[in-house]
Backbone bond lengths (Angstrom), bond angles and torsions (degrees), N, CA, C in turn:
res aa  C-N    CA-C-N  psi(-1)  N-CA   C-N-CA  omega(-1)  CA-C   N-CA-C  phi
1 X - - - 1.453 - - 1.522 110.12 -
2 X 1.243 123.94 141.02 1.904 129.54 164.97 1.291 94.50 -105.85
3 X 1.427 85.84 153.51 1.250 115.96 -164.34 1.941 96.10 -110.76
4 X 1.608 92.58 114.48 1.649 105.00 -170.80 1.608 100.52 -129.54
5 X 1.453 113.07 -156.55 1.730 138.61 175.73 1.354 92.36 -47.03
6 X 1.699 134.86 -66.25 1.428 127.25 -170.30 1.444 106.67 -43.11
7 X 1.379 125.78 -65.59 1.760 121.33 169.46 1.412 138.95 -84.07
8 X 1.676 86.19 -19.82 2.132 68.81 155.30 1.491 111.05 -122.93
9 X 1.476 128.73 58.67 1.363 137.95 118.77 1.277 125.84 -162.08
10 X 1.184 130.97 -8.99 1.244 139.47 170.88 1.767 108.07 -63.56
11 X 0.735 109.91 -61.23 1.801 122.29 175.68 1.608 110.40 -71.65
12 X 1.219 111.87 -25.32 2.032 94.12 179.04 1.899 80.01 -83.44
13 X 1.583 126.73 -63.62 1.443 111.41 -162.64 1.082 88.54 -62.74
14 X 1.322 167.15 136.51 1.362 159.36 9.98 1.157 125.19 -67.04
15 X 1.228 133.57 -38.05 1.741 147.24 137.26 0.977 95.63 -18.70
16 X 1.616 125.22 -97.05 1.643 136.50 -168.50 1.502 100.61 -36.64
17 X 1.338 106.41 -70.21 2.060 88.57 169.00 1.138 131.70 -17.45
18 X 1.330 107.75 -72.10 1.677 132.46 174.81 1.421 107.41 -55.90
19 X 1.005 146.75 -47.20 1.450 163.60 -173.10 1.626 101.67 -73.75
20 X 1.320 103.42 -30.39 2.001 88.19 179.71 1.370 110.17 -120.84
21 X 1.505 107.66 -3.04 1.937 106.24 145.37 1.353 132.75 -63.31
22 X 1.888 95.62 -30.03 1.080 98.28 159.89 1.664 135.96 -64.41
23 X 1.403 105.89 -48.79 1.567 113.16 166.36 1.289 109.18 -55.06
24 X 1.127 146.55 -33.40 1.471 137.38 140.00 1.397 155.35 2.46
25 X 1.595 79.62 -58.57 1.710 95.06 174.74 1.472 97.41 -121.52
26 X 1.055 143.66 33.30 1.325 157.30 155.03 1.923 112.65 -72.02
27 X 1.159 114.06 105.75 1.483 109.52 167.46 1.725 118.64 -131.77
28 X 1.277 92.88 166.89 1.861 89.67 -162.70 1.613 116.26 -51.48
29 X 1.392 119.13 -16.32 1.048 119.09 168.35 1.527 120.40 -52.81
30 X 1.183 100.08 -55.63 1.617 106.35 172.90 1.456 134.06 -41.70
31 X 1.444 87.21 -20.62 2.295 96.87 -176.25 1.551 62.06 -82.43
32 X 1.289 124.22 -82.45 0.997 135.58 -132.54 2.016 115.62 -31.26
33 X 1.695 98.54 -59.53 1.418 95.31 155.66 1.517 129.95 -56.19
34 X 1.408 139.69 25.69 1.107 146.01 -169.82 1.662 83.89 -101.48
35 X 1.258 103.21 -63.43 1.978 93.67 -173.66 1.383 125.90 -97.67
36 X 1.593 101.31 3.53 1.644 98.18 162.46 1.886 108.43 -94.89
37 X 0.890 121.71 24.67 1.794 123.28 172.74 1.421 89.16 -140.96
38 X 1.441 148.00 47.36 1.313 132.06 161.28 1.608 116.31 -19.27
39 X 1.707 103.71 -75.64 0.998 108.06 -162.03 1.687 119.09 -66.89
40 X 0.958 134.15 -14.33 1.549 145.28 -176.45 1.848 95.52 -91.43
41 X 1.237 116.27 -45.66 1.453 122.10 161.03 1.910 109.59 -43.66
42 X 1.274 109.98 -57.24 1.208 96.22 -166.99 1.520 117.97 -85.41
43 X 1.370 108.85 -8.26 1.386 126.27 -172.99 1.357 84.14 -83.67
44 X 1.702 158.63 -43.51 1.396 146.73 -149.23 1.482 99.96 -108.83
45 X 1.142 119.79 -19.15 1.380 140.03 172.16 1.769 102.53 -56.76
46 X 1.404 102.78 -74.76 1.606 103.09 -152.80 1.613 94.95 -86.45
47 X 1.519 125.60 11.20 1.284 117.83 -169.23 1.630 101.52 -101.47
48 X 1.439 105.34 -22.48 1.783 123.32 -168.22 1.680 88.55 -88.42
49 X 1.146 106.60 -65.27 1.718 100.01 -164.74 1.331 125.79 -83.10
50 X 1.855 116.09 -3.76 1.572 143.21 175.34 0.953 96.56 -89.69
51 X 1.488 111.42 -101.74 1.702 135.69 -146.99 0.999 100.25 -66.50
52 X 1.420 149.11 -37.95 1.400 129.54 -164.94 1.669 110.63 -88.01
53 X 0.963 120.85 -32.23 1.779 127.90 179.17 1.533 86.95 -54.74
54 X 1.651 109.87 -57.21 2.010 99.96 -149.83 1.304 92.16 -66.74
55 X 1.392 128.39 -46.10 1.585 138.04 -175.10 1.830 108.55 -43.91
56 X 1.431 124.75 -45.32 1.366 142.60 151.60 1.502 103.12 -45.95
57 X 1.230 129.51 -79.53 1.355 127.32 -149.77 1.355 107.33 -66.88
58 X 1.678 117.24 -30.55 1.579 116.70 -167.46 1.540 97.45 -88.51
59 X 1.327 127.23 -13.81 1.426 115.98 165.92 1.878 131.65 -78.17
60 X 1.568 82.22 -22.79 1.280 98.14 173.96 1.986 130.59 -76.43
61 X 1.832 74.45 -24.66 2.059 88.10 165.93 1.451 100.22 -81.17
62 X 1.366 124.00 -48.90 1.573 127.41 -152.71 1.317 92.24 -71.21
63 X 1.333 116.65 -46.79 1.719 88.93 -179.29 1.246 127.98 -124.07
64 X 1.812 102.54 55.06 1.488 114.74 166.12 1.305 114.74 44.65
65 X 1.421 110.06 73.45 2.017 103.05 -171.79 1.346 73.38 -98.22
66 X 1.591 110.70 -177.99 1.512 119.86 178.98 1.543 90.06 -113.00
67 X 1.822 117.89 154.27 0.932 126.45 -124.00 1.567 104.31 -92.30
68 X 1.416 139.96 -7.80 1.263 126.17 -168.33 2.020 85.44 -97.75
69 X 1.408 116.12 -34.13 1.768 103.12 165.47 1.161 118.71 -56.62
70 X 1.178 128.58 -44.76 1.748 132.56 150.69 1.736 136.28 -12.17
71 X 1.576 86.37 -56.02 1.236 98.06 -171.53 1.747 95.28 -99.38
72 X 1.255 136.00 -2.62 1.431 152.46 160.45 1.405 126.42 -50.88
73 X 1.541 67.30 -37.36 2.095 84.51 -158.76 1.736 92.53 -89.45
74 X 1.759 118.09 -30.99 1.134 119.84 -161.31 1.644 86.57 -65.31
75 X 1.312 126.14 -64.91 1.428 153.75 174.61 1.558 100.23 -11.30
76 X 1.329 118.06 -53.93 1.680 111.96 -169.78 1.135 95.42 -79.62
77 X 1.667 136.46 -48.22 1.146 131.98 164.88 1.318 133.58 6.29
78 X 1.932 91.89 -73.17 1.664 110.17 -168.75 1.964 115.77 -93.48
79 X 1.763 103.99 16.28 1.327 106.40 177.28 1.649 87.17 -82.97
80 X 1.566 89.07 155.89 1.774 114.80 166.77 1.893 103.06 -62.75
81 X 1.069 107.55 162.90 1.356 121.67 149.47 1.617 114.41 -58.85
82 X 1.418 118.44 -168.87 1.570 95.37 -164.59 2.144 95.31 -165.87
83 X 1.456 115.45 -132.69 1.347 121.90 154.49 0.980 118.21 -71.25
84 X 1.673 121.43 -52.27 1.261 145.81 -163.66 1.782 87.69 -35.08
85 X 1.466 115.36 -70.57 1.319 136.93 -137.33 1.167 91.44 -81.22
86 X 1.200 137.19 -69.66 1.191 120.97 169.27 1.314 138.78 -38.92
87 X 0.866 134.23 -34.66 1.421 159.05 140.80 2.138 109.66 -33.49
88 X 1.086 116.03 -44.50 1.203 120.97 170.66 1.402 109.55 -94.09
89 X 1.224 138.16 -17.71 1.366 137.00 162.74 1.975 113.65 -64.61
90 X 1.214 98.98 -52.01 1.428 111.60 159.97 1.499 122.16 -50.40
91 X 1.294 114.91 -67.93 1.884 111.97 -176.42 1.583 93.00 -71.54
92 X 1.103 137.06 -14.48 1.599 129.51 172.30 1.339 88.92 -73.43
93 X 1.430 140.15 -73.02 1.393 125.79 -139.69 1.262 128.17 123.65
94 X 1.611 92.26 5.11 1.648 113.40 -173.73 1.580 126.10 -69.54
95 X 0.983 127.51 -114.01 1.758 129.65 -159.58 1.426 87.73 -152.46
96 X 1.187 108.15 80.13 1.548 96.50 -164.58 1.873 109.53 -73.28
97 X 1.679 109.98 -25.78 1.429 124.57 166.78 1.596 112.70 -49.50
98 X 1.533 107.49 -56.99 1.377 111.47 173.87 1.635 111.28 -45.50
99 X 1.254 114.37 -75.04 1.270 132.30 -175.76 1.584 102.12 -38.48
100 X 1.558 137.49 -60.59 1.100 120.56 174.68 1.639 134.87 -41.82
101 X 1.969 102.46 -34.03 0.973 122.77 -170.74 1.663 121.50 -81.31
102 X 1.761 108.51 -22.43 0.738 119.30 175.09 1.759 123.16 -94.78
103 X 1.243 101.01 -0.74 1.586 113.97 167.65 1.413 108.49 -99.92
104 X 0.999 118.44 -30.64 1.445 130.26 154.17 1.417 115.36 -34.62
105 X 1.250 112.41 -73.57 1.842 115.57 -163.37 1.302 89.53 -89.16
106 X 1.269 152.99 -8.78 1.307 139.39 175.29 1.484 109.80 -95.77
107 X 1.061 143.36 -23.65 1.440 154.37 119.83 1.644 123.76 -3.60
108 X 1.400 98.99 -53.00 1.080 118.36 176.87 1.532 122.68 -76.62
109 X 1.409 112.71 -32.47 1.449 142.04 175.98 1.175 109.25 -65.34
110 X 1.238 124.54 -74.70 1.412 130.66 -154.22 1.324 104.34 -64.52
111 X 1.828 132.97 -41.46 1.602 103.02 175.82 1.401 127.94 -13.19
112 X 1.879 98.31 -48.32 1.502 90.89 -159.02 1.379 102.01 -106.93
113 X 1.742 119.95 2.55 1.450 102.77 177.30 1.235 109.78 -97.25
114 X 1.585 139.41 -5.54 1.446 151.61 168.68 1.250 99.35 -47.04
115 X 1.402 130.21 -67.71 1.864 126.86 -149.45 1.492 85.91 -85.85
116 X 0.916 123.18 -33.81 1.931 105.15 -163.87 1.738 100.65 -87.33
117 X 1.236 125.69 -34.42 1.490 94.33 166.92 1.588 108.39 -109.69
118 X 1.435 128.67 31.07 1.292 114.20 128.18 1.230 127.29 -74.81
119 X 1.340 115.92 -45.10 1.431 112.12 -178.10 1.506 106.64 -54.30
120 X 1.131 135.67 -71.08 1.663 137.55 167.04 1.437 101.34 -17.78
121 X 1.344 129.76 -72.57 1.206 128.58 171.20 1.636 126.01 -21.49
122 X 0.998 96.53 -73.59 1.560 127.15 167.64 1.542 111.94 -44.15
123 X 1.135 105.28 -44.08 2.255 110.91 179.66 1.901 85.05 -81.33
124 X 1.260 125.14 -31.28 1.852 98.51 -167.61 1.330 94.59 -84.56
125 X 1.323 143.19 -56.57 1.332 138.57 -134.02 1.863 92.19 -93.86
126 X 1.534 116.55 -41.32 1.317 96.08 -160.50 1.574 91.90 -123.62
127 X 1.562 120.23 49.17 1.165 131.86 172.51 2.244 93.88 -62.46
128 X 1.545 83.38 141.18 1.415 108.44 -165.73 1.645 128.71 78.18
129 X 1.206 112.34 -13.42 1.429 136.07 -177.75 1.763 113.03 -78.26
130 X 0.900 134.63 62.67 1.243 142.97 177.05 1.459 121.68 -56.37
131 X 1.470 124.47 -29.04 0.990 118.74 -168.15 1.781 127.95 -65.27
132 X 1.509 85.23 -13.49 1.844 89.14 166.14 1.477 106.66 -141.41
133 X 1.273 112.47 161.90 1.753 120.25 -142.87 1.557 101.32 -154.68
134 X 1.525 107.71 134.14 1.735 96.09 -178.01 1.512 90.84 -112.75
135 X 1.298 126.01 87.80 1.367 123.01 151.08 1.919 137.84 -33.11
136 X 1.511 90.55 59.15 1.671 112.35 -168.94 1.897 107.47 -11.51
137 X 1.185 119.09 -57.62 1.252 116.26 -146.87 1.708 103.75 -92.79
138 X 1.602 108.11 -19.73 1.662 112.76 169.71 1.492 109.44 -68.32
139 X 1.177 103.04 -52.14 1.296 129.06 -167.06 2.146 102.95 -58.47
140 X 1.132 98.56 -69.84 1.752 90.09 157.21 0.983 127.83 -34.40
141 X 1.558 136.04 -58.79 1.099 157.26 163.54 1.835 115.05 -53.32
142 X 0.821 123.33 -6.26 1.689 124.71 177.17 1.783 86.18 -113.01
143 X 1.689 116.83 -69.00 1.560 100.88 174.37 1.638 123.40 -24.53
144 X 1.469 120.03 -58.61 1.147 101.26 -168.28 1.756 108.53 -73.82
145 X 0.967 118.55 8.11 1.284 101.37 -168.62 1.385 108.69 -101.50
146 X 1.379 104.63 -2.50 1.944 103.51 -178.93 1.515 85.63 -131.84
147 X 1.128 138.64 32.07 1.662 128.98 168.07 2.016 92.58 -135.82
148 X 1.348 106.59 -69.66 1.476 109.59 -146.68 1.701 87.40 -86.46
149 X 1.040 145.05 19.79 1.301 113.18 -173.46 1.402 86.57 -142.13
150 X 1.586 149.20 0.90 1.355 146.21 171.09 1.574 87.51 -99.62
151 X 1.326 136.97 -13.69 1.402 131.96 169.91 1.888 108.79 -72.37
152 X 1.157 89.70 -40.65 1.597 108.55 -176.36 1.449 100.19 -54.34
153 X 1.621 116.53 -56.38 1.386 129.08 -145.22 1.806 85.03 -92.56
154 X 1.227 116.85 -16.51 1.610 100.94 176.52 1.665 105.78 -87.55
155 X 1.405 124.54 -40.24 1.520 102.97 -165.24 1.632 94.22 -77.63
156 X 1.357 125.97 -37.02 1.767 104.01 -177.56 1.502 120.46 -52.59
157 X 1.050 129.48 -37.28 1.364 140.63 141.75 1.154 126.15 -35.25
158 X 1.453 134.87 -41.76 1.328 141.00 155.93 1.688 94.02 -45.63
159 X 1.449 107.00 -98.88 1.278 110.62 -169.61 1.252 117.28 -28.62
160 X 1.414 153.08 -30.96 1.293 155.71 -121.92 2.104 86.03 -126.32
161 X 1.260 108.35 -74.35 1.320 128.15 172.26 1.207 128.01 -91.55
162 X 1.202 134.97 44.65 1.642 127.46 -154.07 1.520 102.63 -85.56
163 X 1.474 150.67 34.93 1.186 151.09 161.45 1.721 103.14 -126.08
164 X 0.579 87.89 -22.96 2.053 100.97 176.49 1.931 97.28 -77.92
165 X 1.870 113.07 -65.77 0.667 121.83 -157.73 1.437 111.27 -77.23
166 X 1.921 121.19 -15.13 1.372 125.15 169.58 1.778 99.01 -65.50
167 X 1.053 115.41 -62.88 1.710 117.35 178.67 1.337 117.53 -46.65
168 X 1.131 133.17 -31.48 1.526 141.72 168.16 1.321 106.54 -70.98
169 X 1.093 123.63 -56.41 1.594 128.05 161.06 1.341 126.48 11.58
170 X 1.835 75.52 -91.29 1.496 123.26 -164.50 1.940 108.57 -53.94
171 X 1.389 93.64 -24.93 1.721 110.56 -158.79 1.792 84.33 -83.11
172 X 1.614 107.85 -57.33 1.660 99.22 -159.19 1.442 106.91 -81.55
173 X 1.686 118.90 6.09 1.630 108.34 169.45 1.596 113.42 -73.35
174 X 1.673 102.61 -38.40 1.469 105.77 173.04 1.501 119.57 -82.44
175 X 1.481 116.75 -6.38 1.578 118.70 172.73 1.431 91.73 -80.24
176 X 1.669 135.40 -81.00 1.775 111.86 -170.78 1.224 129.93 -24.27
177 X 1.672 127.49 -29.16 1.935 140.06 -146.18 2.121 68.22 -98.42
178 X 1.263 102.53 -70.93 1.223 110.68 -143.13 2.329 95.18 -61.20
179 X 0.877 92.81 -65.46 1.532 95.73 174.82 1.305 112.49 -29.50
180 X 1.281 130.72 -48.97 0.897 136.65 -141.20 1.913 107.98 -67.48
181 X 1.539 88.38 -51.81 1.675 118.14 172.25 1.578 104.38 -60.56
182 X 1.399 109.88 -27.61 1.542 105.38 -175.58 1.602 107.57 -72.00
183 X 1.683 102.37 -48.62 1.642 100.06 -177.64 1.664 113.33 -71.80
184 X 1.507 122.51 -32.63 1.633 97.84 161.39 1.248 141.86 -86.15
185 X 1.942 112.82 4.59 1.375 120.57 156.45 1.242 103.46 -66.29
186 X 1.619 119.68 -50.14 1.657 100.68 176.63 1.759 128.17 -38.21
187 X 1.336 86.38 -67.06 1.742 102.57 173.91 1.266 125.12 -43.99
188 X 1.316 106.69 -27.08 1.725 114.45 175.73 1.474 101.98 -82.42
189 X 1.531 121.60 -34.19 1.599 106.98 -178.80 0.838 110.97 -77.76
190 X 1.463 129.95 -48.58 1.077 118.03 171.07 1.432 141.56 -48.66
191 X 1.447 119.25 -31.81 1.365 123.07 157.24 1.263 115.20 -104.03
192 X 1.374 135.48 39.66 1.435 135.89 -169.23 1.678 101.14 -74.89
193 X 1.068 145.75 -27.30 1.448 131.07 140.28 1.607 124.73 -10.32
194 X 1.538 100.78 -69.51 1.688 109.43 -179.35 1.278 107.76 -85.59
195 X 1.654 142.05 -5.71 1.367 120.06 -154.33 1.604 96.26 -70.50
196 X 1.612 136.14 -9.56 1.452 113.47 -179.69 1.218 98.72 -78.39
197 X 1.040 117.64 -43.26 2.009 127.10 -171.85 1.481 89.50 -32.93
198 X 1.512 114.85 -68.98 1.769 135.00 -167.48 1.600 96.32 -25.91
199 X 1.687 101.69 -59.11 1.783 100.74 -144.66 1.803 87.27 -84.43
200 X 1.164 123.60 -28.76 1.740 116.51 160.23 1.407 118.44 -37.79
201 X 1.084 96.13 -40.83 1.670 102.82 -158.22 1.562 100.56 -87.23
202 X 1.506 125.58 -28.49 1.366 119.93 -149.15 1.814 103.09 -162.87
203 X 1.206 82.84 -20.70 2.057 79.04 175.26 1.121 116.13 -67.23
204 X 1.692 149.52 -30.30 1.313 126.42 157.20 1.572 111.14 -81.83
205 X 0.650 143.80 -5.12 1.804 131.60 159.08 1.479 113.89 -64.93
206 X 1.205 104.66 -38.32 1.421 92.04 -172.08 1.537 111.70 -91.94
207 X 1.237 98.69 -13.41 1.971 108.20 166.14 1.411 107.21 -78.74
208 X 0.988 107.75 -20.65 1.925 105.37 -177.64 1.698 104.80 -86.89
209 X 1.371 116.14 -44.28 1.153 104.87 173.17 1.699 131.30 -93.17
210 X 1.791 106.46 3.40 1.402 99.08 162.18 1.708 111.19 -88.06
211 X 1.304 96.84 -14.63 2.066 90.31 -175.51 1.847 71.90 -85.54
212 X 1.468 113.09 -95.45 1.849 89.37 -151.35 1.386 150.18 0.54
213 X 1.873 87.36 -44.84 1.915 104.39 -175.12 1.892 104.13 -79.38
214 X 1.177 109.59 -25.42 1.366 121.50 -177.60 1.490 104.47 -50.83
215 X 1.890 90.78 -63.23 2.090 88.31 -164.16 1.764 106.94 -95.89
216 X 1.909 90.00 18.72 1.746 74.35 173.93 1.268 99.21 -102.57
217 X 1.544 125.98 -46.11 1.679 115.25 -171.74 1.691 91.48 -60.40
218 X 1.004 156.03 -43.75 1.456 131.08 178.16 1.756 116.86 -55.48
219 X 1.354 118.96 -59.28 1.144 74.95 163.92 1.603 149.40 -101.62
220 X 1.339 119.34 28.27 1.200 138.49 160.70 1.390 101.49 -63.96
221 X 1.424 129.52 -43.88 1.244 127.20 -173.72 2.013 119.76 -65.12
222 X 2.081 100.69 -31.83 1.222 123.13 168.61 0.978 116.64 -69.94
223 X 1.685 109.67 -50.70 2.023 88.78 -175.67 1.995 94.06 -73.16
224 X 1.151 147.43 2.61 1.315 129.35 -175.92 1.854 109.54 -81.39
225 X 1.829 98.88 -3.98 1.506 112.46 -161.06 1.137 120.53 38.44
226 X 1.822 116.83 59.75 1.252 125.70 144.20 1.342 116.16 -81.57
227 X 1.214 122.23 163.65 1.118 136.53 178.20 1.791 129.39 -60.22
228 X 0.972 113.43 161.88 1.786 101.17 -156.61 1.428 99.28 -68.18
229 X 1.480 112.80 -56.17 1.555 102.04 171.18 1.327 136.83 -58.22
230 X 1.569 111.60 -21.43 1.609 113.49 159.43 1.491 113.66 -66.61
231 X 1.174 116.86 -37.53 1.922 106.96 173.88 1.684 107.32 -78.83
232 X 1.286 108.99 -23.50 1.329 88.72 170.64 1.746 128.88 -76.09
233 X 1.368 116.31 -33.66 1.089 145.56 129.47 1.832 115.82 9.26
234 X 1.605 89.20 -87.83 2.153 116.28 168.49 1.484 98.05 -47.62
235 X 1.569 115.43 -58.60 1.397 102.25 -132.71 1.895 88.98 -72.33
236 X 1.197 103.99 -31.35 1.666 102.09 -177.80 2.022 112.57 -60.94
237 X 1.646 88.23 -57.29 1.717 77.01 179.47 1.788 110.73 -72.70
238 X 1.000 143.91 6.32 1.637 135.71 146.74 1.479 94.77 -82.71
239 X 1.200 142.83 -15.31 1.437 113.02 -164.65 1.595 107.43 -99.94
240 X 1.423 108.43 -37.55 1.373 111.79 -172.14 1.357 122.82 -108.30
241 X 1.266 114.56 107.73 1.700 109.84 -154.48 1.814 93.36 -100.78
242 X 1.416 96.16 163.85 1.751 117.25 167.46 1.259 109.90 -50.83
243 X 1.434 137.55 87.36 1.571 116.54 -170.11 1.552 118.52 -81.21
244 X 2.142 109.78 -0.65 1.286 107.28 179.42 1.269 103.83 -87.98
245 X 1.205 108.69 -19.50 2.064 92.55 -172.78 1.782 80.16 -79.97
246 X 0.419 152.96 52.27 1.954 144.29 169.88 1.161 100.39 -116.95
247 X 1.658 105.76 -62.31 1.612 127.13 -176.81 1.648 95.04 -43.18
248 X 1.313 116.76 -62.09 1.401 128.85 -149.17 1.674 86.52 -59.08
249 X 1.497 119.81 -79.74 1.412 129.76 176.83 1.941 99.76 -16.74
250 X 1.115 91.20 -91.50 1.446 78.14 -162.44 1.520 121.01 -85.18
251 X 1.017 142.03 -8.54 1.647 134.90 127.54 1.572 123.36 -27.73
252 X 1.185 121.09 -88.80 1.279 129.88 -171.99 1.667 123.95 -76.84
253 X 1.610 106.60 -46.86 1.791 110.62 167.74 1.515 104.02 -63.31
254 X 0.898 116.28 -91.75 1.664 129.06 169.09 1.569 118.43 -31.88
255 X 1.041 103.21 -25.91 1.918 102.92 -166.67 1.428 115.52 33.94
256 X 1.421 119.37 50.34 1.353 97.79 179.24 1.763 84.18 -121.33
257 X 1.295 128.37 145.25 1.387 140.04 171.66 1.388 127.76 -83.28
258 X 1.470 103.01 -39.14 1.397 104.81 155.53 1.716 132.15 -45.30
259 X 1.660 95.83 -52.29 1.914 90.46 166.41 1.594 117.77 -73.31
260 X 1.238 119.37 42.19 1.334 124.49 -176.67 1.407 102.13 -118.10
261 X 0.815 103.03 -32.26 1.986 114.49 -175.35 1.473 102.99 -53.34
262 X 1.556 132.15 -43.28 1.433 132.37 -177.28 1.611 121.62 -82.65
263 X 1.275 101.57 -10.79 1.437 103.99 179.78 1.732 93.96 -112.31
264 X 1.419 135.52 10.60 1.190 141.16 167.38 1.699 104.58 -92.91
265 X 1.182 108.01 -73.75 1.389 105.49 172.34 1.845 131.92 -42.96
266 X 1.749 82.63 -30.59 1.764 68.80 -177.85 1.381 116.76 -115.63
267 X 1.464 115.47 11.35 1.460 139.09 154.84 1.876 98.45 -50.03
268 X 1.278 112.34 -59.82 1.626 118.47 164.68 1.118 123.72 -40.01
269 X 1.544 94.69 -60.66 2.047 92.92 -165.76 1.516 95.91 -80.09
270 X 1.272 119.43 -27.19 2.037 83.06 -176.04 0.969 127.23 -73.77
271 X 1.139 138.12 -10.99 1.486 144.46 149.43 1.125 119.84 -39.63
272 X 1.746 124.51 -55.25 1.323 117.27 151.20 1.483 134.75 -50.81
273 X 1.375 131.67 -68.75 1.313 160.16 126.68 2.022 91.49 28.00
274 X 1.786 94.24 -82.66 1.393 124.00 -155.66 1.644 92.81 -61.00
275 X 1.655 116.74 -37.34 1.815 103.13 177.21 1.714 97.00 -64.79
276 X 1.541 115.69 -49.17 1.538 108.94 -142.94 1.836 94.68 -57.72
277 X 1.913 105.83 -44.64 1.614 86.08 -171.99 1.870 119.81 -67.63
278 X 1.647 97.02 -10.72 1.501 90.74 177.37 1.943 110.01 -55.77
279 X 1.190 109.25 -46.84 1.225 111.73 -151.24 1.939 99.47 -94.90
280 X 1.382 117.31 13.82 1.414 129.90 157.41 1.390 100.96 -92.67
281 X 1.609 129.52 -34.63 1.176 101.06 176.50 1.619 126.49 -99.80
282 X 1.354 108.12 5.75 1.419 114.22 142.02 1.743 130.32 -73.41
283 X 1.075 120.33 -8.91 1.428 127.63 -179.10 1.662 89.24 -109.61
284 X 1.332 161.48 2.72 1.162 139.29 174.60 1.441 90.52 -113.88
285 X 1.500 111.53 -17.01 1.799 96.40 -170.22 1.668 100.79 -83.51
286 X 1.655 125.21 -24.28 1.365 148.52 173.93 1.696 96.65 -55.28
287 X 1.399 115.73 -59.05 1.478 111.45 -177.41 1.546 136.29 -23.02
């Protein structure tokens, strides 16, 4: 893949889109549930920014990916949850408050936890490999500026306009779901030559680790004896990550195309994946 207009501007302005729909539908309630659910907070907390990286990285030794898919796969890993997730926490039946809240503070997080365990990433798998470099402190510094600061520019706007800003909302929750499919139908035509190479290279890793993270933050969330809709809730925001801030990360920060292939492939399958476990956890709750 080259790296053109689709990754260096089409995909950061679509982020910032997505990123200030989010500040949008953001209201003080929402911090607010951050410290009245501690414990379901910290259980979705250490499962998004813990369990799913090691769950990524140990799949990526076990099954010998080659090293810029490696550090790819780590990459979708360490994106936040997003609409997507919320959105499947909801038609599941989930905590849909939680779920906002917890894409929320993890949103906020990852600016700065993306470059520091990519870069780490990046020194194990493609140790000696110089030709691409995650410049930690730029790289923070460009994140917040198309994630944390169109969040900024959406809740002051809320407050300021909040009937303007509910209708604006509503439009960019279904522009991220819907965009999203637009920028990897692009990517697929455009490289529709390699897209089997892609799912060779990276289509069962990233199916192994969106079903894994699925039925593990659920039941990590069960033995914590939260509530059914709070694990249903976790298991979605650990399972279904932002795959455009991924794109963006390693497309446009990174420019490398190769780590694009894992946040391409599994931008696809969780959509599938994320219905099949929806409708397992309607047939076990039926049981």
């Amino acid at each position: 893949m080259q790296t053109d207009i689709l990754t260096s501007v089409i995909l950061p302005l679509s982020l910032f889109l997505i990123m200030l729909g989010m500040g949008m539908s953001l209201k003080p309630v929402d911090f607010k549930n951050i410290f009245e659910q501690p414990k379901a907070m910290i259980i979705g907390f250490s499962g998004q920014l813990l369990l799913l990286p090691i769950i990524a990285a140990t799949l990526a030794i076990v099954l010998k990916l080659p090293a810029e898919i490696s550090v790819g796969l780590i990459i979708i890993a360490l994106a936040p949850g997003g609409a997507t997730s919320n959105m499947f926490s909801y038609l599941s039946k989930g905590d849909v408050a939680l779920s906002i809240s917890l894409t929320t503070l993890i949103s906020i997080v990852t600016p700065f936890t993306i470059p520091f365990v990519t870069a780490i990433s990046m020194n194990y798998f493609m140790a000696g490999n110089t030709a691409f470099e995650m410049p930690i402190i730029k790289t923070i510094v460009q994140l917040l500026v198309i994630t944390i600061v169109p969040v900024v520019f959406g809740i002051i706007f809320r407050a300021k306009w909040p009937n303007m800003a509910q209708r604006i909302e509503a439009k960019l929750k279904w522009f991220s779901v819907i965009f999203m499919f637009v920028i990897i139908i692009l990517i697929m035509i455009k490289n529709s030559a390699n897209m089997v190479s892609f799912f060779m290279q990276a289509g069962s890793a990233t199916l192994m680790l969106n079903i894994l993270v699925l039925f593990a933050g659920y039941q990590m969330a069960k033995l914590a004896s939260l509530s059914r809709a709070q694990s249903i809730t976790i298991s979605f925001e650990i399972g279904i990550q932002n795959g455009t801030l991924a794109l963006v990360v390693a497309g446009t920060l990174i420019g490398n195309e190769t780590m694009m292939i894992p946040a391409i492939t599994y931008s696809l399958l969780m959509f599938v994946t994320g219905a099949l476990f929806s409708f397992w956890l309607k047939f076990s709750e039926d049981k």
